[in-house]
TORLUM-791081 format. One record per residue: residue number from 1; residue in one letter; chain; x, y, z of N, C-alpha, C in turn. Coordinates in Angstrom, 1 decimal. Example, Ala and Ser with C-alpha at 12.3 -4.5 7.8 and 13.67 -1.06 7.14 Angstrom:
REM residues 2
+--------+-------+------+--------+--------+--------+--------+---------+--------+--------+--------+--------+
| gudren | kolnu | pado |  neast | nnorth |    nup | caeast | canorth |   caup |  ceast | cnorth |    cup |
+--------+-------+------+--------+--------+--------+--------+---------+--------+--------+--------+--------+
|      1 |     A |    A |   13.2 |   -5.7 |    7.8 |   12.3 |    -4.5 |    7.8 |   13.2 |   -3.3 |    7.8 |
|      2 |     S |    A |   12.8 |   -2.2 |    7.1 |   13.7 |    -1.1 |    7.1 |   12.9 |    0.0 |    7.9 |
+--------+-------+------+--------+--------+--------+--------+---------+--------+--------+--------+--------+
//
This chain:
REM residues 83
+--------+-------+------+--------+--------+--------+--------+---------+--------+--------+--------+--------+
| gudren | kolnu | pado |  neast | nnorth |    nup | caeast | canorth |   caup |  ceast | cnorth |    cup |
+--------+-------+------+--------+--------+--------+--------+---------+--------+--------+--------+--------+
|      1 |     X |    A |    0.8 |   -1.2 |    0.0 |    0.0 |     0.0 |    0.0 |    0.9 |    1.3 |    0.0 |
|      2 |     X |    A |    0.3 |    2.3 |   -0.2 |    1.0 |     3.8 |   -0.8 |    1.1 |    4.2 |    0.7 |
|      3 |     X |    A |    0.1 |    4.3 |    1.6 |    0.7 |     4.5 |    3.0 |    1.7 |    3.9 |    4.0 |
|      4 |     X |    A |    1.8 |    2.6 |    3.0 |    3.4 |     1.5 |    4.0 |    4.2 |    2.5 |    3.2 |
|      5 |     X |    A |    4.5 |    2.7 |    2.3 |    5.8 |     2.9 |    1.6 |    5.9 |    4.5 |    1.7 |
|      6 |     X |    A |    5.1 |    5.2 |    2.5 |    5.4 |     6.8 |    2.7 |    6.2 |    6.4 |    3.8 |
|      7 |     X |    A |    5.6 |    5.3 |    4.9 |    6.1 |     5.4 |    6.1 |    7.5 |    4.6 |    6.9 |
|      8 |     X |    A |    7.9 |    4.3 |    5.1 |    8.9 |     3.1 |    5.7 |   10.0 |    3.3 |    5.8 |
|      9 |     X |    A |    9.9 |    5.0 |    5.3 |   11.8 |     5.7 |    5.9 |   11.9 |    5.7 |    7.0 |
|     10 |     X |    A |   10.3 |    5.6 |    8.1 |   11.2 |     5.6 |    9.3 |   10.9 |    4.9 |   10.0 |
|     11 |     X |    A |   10.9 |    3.7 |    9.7 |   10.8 |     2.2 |   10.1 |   11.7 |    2.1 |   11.1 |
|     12 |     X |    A |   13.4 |    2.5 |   10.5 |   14.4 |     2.2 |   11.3 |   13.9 |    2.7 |   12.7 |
|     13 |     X |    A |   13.5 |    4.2 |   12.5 |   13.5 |     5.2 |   13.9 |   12.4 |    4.3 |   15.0 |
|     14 |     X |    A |   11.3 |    3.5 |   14.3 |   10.8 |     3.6 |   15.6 |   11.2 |    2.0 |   15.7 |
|     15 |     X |    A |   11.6 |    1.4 |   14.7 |   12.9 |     0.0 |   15.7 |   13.4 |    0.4 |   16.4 |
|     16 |     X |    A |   14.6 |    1.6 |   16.3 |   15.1 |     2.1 |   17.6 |   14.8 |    2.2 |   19.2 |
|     17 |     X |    A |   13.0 |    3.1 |   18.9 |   12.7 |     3.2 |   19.6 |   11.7 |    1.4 |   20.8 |
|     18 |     X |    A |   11.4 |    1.0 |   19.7 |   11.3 |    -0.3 |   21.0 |   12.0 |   -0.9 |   21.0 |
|     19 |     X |    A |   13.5 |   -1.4 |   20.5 |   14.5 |    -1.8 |   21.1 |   15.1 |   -1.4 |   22.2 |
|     20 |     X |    A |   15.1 |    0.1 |   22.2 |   15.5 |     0.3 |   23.4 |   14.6 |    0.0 |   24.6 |
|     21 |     X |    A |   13.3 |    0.3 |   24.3 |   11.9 |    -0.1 |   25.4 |   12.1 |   -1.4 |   25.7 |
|     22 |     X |    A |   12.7 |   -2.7 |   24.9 |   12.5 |    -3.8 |   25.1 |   14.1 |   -4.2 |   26.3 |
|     23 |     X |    A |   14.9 |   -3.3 |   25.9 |   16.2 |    -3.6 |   26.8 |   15.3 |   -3.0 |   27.8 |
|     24 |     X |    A |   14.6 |   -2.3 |   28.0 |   14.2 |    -1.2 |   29.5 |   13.1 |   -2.9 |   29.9 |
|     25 |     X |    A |   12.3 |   -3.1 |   29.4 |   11.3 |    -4.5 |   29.9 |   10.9 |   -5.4 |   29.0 |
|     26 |     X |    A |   11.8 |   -6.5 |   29.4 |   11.9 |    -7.6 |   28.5 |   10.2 |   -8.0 |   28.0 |
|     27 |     X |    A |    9.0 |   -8.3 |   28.7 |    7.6 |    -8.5 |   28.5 |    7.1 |   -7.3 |   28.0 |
|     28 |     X |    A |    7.5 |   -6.8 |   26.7 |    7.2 |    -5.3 |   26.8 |    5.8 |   -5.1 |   26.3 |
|     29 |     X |    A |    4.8 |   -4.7 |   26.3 |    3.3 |    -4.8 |   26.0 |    2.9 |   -3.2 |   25.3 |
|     30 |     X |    A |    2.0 |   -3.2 |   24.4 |    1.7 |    -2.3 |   23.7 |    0.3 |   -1.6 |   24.3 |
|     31 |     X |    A |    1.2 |   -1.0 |   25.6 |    0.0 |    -0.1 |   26.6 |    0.1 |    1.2 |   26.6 |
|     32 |     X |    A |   -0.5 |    2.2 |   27.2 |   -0.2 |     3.2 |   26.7 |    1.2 |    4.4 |   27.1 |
|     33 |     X |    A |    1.8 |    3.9 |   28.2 |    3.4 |     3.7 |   27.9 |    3.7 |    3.9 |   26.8 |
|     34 |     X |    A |    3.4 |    2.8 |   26.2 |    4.3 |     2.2 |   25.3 |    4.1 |    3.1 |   24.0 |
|     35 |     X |    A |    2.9 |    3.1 |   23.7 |    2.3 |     4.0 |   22.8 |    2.5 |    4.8 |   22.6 |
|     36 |     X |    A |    2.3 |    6.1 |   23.9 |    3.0 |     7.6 |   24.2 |    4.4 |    7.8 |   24.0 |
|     37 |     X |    A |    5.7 |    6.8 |   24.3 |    7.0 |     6.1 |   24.1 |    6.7 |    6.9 |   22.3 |
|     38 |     X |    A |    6.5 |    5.7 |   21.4 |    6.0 |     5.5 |   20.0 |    5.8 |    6.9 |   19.3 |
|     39 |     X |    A |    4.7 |    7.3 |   19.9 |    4.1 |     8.6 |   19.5 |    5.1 |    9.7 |   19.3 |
|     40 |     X |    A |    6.2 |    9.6 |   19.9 |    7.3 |    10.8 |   20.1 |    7.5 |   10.5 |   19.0 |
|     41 |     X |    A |    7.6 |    9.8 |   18.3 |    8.6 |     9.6 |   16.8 |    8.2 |   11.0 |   15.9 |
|     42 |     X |    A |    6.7 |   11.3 |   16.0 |    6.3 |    12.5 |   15.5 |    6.9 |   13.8 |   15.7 |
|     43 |     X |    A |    7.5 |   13.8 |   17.1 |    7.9 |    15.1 |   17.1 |    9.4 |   15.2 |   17.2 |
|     44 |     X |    A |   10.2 |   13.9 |   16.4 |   11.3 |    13.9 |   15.7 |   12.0 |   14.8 |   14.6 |
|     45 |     X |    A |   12.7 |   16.0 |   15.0 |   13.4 |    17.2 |   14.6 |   13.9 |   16.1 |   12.9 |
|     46 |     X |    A |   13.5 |   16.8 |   12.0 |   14.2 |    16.2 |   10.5 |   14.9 |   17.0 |    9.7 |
|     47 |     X |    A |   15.3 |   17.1 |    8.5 |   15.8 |    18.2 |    7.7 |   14.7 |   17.8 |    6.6 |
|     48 |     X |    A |   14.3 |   18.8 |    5.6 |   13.8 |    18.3 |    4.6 |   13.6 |   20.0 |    3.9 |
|     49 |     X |    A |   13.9 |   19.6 |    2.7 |   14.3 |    21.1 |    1.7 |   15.3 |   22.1 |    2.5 |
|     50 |     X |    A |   16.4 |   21.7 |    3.4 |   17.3 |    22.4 |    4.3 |   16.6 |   23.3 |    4.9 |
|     51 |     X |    A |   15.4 |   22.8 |    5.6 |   14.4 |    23.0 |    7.0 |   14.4 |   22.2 |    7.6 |
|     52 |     X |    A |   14.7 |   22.3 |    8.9 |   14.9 |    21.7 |   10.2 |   13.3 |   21.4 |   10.8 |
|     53 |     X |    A |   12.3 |   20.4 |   11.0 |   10.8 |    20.6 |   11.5 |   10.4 |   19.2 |   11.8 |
|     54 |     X |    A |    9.3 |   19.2 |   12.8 |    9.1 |    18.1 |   13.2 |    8.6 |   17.3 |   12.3 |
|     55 |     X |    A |    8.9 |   16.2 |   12.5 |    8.9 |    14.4 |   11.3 |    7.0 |   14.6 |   11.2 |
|     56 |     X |    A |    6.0 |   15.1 |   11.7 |    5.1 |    15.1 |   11.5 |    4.4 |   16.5 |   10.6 |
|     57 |     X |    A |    5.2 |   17.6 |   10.7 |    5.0 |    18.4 |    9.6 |    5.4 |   17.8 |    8.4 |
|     58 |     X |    A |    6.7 |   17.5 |    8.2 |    7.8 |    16.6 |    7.2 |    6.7 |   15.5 |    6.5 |
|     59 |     X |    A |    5.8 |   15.0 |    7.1 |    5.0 |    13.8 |    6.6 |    4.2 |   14.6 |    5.9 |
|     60 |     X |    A |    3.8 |   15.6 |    6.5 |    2.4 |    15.9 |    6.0 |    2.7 |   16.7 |    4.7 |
|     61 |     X |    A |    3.4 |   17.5 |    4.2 |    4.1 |    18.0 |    3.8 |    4.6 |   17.2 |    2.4 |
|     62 |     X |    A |    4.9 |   15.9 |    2.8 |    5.0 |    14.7 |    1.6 |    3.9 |   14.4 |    1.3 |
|     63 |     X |    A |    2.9 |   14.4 |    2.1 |    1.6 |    13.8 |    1.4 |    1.5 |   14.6 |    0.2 |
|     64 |     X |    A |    1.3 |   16.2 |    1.1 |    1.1 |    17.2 |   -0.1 |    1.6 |   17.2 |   -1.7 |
|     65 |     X |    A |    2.8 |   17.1 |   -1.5 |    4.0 |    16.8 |   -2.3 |    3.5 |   15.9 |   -3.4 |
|     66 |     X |    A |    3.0 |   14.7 |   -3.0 |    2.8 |    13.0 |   -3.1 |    1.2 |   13.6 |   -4.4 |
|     67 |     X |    A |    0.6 |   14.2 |   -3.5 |   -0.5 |    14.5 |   -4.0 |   -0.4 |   15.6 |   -6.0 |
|     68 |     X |    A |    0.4 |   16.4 |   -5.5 |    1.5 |    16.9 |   -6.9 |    1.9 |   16.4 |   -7.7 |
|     69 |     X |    A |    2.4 |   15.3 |   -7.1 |    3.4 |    14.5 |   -8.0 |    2.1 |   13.6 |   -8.7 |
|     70 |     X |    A |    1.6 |   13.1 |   -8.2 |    0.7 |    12.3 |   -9.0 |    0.1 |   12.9 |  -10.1 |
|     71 |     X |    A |   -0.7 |   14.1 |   -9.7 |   -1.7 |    14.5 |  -10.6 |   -0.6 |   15.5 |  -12.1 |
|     72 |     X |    A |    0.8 |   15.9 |  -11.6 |    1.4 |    15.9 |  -12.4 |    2.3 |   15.2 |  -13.2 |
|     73 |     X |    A |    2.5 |   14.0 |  -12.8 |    3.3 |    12.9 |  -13.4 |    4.5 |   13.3 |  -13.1 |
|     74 |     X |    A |    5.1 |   13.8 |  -12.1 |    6.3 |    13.9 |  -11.8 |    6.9 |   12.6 |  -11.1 |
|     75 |     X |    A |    8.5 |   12.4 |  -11.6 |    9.0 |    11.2 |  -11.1 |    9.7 |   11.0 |   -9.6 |
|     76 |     X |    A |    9.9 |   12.3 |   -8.6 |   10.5 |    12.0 |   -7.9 |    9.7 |   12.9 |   -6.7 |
|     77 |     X |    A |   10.1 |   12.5 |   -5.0 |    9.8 |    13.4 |   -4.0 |   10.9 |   13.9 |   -3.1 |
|     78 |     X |    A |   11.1 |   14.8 |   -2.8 |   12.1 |    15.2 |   -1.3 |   11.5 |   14.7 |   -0.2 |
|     79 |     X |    A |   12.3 |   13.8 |    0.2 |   12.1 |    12.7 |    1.3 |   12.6 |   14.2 |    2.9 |
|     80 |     X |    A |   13.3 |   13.2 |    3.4 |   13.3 |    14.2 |    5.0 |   14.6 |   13.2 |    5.6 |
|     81 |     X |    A |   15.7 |   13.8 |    6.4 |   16.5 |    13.1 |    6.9 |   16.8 |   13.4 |    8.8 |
|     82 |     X |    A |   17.6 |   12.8 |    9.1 |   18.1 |    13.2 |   11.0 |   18.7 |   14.1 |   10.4 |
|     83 |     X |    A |   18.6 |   15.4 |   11.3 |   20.2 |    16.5 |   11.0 |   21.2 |   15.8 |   11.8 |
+--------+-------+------+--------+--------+--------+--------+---------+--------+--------+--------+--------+
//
């Protein structure tokens, strides 16, 4: 689906993030801890067009983008990176 593959640059980030939850408790359970934990991925500082902004403006912002690209047949998008 077109929403896995918007979301799968940052696959790695939120591995990070329950790897590290799972060294913190081995039984680790998807409660709201855990969740709220998760949820921070959003307000993950990114670069994108040499703008520094949270990974949830950065998304939305691609959608936009995504939305462009389609309806103009353009081949490529500005993705978002860690500074």
């Amino acid at each position: 689906m077109l929403a896995d593959d918007l979301m799968e640059p940052i696959r790695p980030w939120i591995d990070e993030i329950v790897l590290r939850l799972h060294s913190i408790e081995k039984n680790l359970k998807l409660d709201q801890t855990t969740k709220r934990e998760l949820i921070t991925i959003l307000e993950t500082r990114v670069v994108r067009k040499d703008t520094t902004l949270p990974l949830m403006t950065a998304l939305n912002r691609i959608a936009s983008d995504l939305r462009i690209a389609l309806k103009e047949n353009l081949k490529s998008l500005d993705w978002y990176r860690r500074p």
